[in-house]
C-alpha positions as CSV (number, residue, x, y, z in Angstrom):
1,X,224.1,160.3,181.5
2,X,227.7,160.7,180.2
3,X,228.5,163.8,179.4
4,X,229.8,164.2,176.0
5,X,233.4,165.8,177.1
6,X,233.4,162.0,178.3
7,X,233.1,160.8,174.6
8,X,236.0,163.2,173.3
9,X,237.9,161.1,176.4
10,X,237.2,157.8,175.1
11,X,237.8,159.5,171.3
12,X,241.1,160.1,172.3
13,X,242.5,156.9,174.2
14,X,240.3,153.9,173.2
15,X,241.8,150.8,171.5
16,X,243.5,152.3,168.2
17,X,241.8,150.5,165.0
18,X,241.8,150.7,161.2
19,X,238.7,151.3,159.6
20,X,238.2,147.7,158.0
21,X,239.7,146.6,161.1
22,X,236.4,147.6,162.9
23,X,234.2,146.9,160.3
24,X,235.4,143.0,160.1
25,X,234.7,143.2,164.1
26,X,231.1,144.7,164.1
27,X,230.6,141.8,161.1
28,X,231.6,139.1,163.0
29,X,229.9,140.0,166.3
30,X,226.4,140.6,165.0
31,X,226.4,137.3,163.5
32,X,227.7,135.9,166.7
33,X,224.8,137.6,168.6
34,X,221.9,137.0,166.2
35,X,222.6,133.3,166.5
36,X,223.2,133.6,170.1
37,X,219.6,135.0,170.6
38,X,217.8,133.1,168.0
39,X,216.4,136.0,165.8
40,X,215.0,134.7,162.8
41,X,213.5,136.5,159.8
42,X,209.7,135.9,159.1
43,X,208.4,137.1,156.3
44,X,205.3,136.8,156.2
45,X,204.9,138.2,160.2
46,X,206.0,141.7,159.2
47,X,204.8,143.0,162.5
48,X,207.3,141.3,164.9
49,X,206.1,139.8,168.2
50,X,207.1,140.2,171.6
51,X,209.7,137.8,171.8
52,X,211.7,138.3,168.9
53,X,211.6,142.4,169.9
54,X,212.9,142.0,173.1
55,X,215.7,139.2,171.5
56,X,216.4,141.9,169.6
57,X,216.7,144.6,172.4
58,X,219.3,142.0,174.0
59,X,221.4,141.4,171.1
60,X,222.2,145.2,170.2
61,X,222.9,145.8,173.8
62,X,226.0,143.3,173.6
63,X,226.9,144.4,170.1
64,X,227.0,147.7,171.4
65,X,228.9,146.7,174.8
66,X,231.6,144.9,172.8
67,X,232.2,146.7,169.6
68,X,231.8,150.7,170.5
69,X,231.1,153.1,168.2
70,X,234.5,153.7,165.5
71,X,236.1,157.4,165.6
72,X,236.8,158.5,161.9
73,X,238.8,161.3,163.0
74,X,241.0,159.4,165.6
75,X,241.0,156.3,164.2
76,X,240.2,154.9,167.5
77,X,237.1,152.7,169.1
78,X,234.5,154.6,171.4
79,X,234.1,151.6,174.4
80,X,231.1,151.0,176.7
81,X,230.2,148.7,179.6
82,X,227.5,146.7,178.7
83,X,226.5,148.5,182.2
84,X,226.3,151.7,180.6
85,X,224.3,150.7,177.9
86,X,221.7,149.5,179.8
87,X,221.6,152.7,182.2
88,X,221.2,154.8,179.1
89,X,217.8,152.5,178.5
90,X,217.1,152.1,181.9
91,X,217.3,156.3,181.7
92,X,214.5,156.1,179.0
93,X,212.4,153.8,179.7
94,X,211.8,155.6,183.2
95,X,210.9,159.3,181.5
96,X,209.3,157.9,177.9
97,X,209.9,160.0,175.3
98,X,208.3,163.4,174.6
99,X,209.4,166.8,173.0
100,X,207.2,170.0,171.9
101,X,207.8,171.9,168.5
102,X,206.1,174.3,166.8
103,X,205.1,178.4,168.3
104,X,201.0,179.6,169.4
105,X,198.6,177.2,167.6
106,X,201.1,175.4,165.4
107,X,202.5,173.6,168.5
108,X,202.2,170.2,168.9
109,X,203.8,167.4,171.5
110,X,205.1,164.5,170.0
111,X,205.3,161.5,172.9
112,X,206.2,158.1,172.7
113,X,203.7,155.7,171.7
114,X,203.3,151.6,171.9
115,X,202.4,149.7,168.7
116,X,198.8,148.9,170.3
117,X,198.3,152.5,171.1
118,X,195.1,153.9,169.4
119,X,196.7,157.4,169.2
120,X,197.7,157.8,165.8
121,X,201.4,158.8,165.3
122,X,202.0,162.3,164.5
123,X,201.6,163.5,160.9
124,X,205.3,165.1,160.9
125,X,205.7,165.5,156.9
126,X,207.4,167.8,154.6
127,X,209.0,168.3,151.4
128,X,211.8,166.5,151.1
129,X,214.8,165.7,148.0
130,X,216.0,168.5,145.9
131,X,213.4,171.2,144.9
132,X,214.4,174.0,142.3
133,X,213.8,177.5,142.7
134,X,211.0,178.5,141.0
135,X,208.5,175.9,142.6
136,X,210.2,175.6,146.5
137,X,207.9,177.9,147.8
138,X,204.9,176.0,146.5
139,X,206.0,172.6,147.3
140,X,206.8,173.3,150.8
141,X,203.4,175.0,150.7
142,X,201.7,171.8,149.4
143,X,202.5,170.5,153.1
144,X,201.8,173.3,155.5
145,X,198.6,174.2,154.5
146,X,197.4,170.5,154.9
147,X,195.6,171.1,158.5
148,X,196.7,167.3,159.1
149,X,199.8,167.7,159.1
150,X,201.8,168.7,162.8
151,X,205.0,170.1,162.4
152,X,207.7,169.0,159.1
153,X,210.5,166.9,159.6
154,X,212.3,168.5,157.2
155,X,211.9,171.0,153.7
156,X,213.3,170.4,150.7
157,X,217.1,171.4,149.4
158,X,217.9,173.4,146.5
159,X,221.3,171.6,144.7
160,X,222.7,175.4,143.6
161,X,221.2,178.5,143.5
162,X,221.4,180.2,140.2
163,X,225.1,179.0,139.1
164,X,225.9,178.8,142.8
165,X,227.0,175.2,144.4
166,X,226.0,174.7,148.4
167,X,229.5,173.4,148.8
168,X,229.8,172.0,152.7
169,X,231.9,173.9,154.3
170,X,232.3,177.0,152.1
171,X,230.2,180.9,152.6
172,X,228.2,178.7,149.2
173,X,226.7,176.8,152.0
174,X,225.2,179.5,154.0
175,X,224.1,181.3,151.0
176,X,222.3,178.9,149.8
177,X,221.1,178.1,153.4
178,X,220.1,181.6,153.9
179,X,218.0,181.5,150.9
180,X,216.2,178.5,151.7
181,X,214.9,179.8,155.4
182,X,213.8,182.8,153.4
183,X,211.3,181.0,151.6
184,X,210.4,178.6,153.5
185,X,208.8,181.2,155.7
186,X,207.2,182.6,152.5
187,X,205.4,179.2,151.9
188,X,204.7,179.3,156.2
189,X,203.2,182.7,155.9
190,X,201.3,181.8,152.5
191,X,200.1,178.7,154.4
192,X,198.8,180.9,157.5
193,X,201.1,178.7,159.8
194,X,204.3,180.7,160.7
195,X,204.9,178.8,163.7
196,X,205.5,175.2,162.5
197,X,208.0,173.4,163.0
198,X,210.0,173.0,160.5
199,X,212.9,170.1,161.1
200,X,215.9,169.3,160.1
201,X,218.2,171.7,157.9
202,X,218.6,170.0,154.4
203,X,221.0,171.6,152.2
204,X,223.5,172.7,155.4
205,X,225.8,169.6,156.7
206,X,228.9,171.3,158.1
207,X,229.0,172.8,161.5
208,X,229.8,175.8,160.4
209,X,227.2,176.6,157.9
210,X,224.3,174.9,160.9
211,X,225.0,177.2,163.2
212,X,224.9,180.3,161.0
213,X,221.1,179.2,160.4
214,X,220.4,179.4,164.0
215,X,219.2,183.3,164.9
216,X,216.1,184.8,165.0
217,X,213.9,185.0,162.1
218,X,215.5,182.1,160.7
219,X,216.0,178.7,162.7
220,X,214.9,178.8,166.6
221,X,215.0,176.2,169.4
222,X,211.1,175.9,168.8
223,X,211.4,175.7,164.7
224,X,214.0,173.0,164.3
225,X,216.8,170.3,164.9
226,X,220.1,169.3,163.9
227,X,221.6,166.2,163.0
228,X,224.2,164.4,165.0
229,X,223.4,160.7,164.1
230,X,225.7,157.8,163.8
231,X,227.1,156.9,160.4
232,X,225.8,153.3,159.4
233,X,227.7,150.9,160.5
234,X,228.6,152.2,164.1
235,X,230.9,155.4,163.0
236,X,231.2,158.6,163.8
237,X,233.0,162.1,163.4
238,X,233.9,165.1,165.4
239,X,230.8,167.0,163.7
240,X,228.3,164.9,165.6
241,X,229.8,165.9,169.2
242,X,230.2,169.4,168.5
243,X,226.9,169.7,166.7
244,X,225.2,167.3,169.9
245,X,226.8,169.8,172.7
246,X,225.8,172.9,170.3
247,X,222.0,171.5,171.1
248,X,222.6,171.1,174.5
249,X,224.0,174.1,175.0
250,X,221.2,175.8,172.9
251,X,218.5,173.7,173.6
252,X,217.6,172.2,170.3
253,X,216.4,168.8,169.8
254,X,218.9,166.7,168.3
255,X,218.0,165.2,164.8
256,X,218.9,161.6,165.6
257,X,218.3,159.0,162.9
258,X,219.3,155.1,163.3
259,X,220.1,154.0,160.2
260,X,221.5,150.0,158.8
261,X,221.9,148.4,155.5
262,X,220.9,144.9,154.4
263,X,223.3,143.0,152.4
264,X,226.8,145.0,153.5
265,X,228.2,144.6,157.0
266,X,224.2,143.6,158.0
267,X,224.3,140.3,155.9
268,X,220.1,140.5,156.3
269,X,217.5,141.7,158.0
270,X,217.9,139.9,161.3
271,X,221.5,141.6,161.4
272,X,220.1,144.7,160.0
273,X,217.4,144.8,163.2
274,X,220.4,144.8,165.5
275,X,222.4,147.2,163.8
276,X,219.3,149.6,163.5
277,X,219.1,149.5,167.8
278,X,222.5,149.5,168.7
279,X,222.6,152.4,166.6
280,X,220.1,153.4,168.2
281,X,221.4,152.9,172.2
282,X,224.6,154.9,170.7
283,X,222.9,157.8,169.4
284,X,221.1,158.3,173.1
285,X,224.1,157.6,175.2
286,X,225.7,161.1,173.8
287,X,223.1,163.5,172.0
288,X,219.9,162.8,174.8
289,X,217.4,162.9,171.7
290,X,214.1,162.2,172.8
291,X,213.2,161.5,168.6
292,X,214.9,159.0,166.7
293,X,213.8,157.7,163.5
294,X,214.4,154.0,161.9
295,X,215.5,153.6,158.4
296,X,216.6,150.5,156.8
297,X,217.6,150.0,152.9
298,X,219.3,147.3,150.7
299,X,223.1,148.3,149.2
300,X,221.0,148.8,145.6
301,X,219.0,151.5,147.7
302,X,215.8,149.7,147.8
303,X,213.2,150.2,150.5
304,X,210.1,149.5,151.7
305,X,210.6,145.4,151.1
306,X,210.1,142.8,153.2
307,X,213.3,142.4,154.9
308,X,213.7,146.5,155.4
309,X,209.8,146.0,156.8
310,X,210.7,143.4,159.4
311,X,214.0,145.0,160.3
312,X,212.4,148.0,161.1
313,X,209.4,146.4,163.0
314,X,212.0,144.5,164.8
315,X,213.9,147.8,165.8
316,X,210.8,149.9,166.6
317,X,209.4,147.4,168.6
318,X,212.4,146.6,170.7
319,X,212.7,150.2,171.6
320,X,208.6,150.3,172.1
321,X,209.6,147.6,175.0
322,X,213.3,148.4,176.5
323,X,213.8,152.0,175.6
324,X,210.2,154.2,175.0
325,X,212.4,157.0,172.9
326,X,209.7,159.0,169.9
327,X,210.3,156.5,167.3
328,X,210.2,158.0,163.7
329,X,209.4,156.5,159.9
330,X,209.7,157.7,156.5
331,X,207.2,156.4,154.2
332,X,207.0,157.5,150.8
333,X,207.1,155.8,147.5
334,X,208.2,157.3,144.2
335,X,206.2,160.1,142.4
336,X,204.6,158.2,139.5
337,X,201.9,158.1,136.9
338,X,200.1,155.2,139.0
339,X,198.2,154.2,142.0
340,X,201.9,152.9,142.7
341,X,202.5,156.5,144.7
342,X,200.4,156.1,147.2
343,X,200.3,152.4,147.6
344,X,204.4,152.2,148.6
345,X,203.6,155.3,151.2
346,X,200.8,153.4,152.6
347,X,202.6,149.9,152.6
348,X,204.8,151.6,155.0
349,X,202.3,153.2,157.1
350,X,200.4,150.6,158.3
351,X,203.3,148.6,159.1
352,X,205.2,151.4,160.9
353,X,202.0,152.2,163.2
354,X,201.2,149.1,163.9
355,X,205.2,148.4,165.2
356,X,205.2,151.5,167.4
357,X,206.0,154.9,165.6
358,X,205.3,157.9,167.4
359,X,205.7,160.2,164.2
360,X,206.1,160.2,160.3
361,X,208.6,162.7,159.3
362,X,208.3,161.9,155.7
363,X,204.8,160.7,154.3
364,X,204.4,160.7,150.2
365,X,205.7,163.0,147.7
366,X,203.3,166.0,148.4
367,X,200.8,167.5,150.5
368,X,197.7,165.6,149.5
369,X,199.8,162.0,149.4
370,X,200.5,162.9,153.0
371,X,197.1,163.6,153.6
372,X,195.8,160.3,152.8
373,X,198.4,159.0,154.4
374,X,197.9,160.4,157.9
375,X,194.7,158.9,157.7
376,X,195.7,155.5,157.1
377,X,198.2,155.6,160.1
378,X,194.5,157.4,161.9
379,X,192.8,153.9,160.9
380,X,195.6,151.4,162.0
381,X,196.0,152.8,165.3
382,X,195.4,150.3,167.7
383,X,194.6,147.3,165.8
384,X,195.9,143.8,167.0
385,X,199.2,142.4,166.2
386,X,197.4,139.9,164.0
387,X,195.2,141.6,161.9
388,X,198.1,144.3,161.0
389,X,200.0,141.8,160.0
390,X,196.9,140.8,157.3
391,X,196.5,144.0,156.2
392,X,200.3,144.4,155.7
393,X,200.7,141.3,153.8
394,X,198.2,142.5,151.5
395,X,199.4,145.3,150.6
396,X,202.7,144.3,149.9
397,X,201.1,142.5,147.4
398,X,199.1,145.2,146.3
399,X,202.6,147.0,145.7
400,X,204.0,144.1,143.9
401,X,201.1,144.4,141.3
402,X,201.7,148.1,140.4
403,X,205.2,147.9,140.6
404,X,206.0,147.8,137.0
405,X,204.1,151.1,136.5
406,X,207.1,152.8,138.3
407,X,209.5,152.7,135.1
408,X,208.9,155.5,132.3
409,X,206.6,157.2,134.6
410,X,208.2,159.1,137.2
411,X,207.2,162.7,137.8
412,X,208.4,165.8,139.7
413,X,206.2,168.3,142.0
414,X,205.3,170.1,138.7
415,X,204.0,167.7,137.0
416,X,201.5,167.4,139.7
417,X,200.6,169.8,141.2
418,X,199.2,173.9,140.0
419,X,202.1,176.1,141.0
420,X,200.1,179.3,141.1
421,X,196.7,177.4,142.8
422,X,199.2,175.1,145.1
423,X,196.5,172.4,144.1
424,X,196.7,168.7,142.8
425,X,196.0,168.2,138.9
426,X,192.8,166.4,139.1
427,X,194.6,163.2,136.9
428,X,197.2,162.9,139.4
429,X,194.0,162.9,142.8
430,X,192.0,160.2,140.0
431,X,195.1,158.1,140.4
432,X,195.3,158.1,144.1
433,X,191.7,157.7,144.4
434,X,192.1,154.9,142.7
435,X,194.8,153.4,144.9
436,X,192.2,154.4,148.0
437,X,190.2,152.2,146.8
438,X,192.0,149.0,146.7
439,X,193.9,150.0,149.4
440,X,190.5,149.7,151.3
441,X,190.1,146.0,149.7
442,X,193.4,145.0,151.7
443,X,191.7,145.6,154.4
444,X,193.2,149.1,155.4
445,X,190.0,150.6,157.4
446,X,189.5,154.1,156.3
């Protein structure tokens, strides 16, 4: 392990570079060693083999090795060993991944698991985006009082309060904050679940305003975690080494989340596949996470295509092999008038469980979306390599057909849900009924 006052060290005295300067060197490199290792795209073998994983594993470890990870604040470049690297997998693979959230019967384990595991991943879901004050309470509830679902990887955000702006940085912040862990234990306590685990602080960003949150009564070592993840591509702040040794220190789980983009320094999804575990290896080497979650997007923000599929596959699976860290997915499609809601959440289910991940820290929109599915991710668990790979392929079709439905109909939690009965509208549980249904003609074994 290096200790972290070993990364203010290299903050301080590694090779002095302009931003661009680095981000022309990280650009040129991963090409050099996506050739170098023969990683190809496939798309139509969404769940990545063995082979191509452990190319993958290979390839971030000497992107990693020779590019670092860049210093915003200094200006300078983070340097490994290639050594180094390694040790921090070696470190891994030797104590897989595993971490316990959650107080009395809301506790639950999350541990690593391999893509042919028949344990399902954890159902880790909650509200997520920007909620409004006067339904937050019942959309978090929406989610806790689904038995299925585990612990929440994180709640929803309030944009201001009243006329008040959660400005980073500024007492805004922690009011806002403040008002937020209020209620989110109302919709615990309404739920009958005050001990879940409740994730990752959304409105709060700056150091500052994080640690304010953490006190009794509002966010505990057993209740939380705190972001300290690597900015895509390879960069990094001050924040995320005090924030890392503040978890340490306090024993919190780190919120680590390896993120790339297709189509910017990541020309595709090859690159992006690198980008996602180097990321990855650098996260681990200074905040000692034993979660990390995977999230790939094009520049125009699209998800949950085949390229972000693959490169994610590709990532998961080449930790599955070389590092055994929790690996995390988000699968959620957008809140529609159409089967189409379910069917993007699913599409990224049964890919993500059948590539390795451990948990799902965002699945749907809303509670009974997450519901369904938590089972699909139930029913995938375990299947062969092959036969995931049908079922996926179908079901990106499947999204492909109902895509269209997306534009003019997009909805909010209110339009879906009763926000005195905390229930679906029976319209909007027809709809995903409906998209049960032919997800069960791809093949998807409920």
């Amino acid at each position: 392990m290096i200790p972290i006052i070993e990364f203010q060290k290299r903050s301080l005295t590694g090779p002095v570079m302009k931003s661009d300067e680095f981000d022309m060197e990280f650009a040129m490199k991963i090409r050099e060693v996506v050739q170098k290792y023969n990683i190809e795209y496939n798309e139509n073998e969404l769940v990545v083999d063995d082979a191509t994983a452990d190319a993958v594993y290979q390839a971030a470890v000497e992107l990693l090795a020779h590019v670092g990870i860049y210093h915003m604040d200094t200006e300078r470049v983070i340097k490994f060993t290639k050594e180094e690297v390694e040790q921090v997998a070696k470190e891994y693979r030797e104590n897989p991944g595993k971490h316990t959230f959650g107080k009395e019967k809301d506790e639950v384990t999350i541990e690593y698991r391999a893509s042919t595991d028949k344990r399902p991943p954890t159902l880790y879901s909650g509200s997520w985006g920007v909620a409004q004050e006067e339904w937050y309470v019942p959309y978090i509830q929406s989610f806790a009082q689904e038995e299925s679902i585990k612990a929440m990887g994180i709640t929803a955000g309030l944009a201001k309060l009243g006329d008040l702006k959660a400005k980073a940085g500024t007492v805004s912040e922690i009011e806002v904050g403040l008002w937020e862990q209020e209620h989110i234990k109302e919709a615990l306590e309404k739920a009958g679940r005050p001990g879940l685990h409740v994730g990752l602080l959304a409105t709060l960003s700056s150091p500052g305003g994080i640690m304010t949150m953490m006190a009794p009564g509002l966010r505990e070592a057993h209740n939380t975690q705190i972001g300290v993840h690597i900015i895509p591509e390879m960069k990094i702040s001050w924040s995320q080494f005090v924030l890392a040794k503040f978890c340490q220190v306090r024993g919190i789980q780190p919120w680590q989340s390896s993120m790339s983009m297709i189509g910017g320094l990541c020309r595709n999804a090859a690159d992006a596949s690198v980008g996602l575990t180097a990321n990855l290896l650098g996260q681990l080497s200074y905040a000692r996470g034993q979660l990390c979650s995977l999230f790939t997007n094009h520049m125009d923000g699209k998800s949950a295509t085949r390229p972000t599929h693959w490169a994610y596959s590709a990532a998961a699976r080449a930790s599955e092999r070389n590092i055994k860290v929790c690996i995390g997915g988000c699968a959620s499609g957008v809140l529609c008038k159409s089967p189409f809601t379910l069917i993007q959440s699913v599409n990224m289910a049964t890919l993500f469980t059948a590539s390795g991940m451990s948990y799902c820290w965002i699945a749907g929109n809303t509670g009974i979306e997450a519901r369904y599915a938590g089972e699909v991710m139930n029913a995938m668990a375990g299947m062969e390599r092959g036969q995931a790979n049908e079922v996926v392929n179908k079901v990106m079709e499947l999204q492909s057909k109902y895509a269209p439905d997306v534009k003019g109909n997009t909805c909010k939690f209110p339009d879906v849900y009763d926000l005195e009965t905390v229930q679906p509208h029976q319209w909007y549980v027809d709809y995903l009924d409906k998209a049960k249904e032919e997800l069960a003609a791809c093949g998807v074994p409920y």
